[in-house]
C-alpha positions, 0 to 999 in steps of 0.5 A, a space after each residue: 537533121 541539122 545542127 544545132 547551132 552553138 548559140 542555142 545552148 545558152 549559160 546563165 549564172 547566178 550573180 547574187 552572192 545570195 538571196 533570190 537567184 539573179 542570172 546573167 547569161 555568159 557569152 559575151 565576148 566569149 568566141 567559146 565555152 566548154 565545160 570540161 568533164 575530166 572523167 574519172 576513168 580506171 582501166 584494168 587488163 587481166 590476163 587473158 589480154 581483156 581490158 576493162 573500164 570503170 568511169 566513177 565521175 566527172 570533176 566538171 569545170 568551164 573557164 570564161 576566159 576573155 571576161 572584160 568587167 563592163 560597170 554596172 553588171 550584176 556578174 561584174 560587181 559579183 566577181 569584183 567582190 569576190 577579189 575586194 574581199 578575198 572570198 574563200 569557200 561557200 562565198 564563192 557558191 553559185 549556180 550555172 543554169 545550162 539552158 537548151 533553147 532548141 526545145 521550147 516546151 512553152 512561149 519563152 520556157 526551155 528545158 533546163 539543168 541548173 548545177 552548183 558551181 564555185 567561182 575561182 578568179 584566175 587574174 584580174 588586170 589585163 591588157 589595154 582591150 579593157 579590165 579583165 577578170 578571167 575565171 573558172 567554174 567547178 561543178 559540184 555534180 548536185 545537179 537538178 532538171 527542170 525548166 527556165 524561163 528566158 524573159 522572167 530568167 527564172 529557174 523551176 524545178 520538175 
């Protein structure tokens, strides 16, 4: 079997603040990105020397860390106002759609899991490559399989 490349797993998030789902697929600019899972593991060792482990989630984040603000983008008016209105709480609600594009189903149409997330900024400014605006993802864990459509960049649920 080869490799899959990384290029093949592709991450859409939704910029609408709300209303209808407007994706953006993340990856510009970025040399890497990596959800973190952060499992929470509890170890026990009982007395005869024997170990054992309860994994009872995962506390799910990804940073897109460089971000540079490019005028006119759905996600860079999303995150810009997010920092203009100092939004707390479900304003920063959203949706990641983790996309595997090595496994077309039909023309144009991938498997697909789309998971509520929460922005958090983590600066904003940057040096004189451009404006930035770093930031992270929290995953909720609500998770729902299903199909995304790369050209229409809809989401459907199985």
């Amino acid at each position: 079997m080869a490799k899959i490349e990384r290029k093949y797993l592709a991450h859409f998030i939704n910029t609408a603040a709300q209303g209808d789902a407007a994706y953006e697929r993340l990856g510009k600019d970025l040399e890497e990105f990596s959800a973190e899972m952060s499992a929470q593991v509890e170890t026990k060792k009982n007395i005869l020397g024997e170990s054992s482990i309860l994994i009872s989630g995962y506390e799910k984040t990804a940073s897109v860390e460089p971000y540079y603000a490019e005028e006119g983008t759905a996600l860079f008016e999303r995150l810009q106002g997010i920092l203009d209105d100092a939004s707390v709480l479900d304003q920063l609600k959203t949706d990641v759609v983790e996309v595997k594009l090595w496994n077309e189903t039909q023309e144009g149409v991938y498997p697909a899991i789309r998971e509520e997330a929460y922005i958090e900024i983590v600066s904003y400014g940057g040096d004189t490559t451009g404006y930035q605006i770093p930031f992270k993802l929290h995953y909720t864990g609500n998770r729902v399989k299903g199909s995304f459509d790369v050209a229409s960049k809809t989401f459907t649920n199985n």
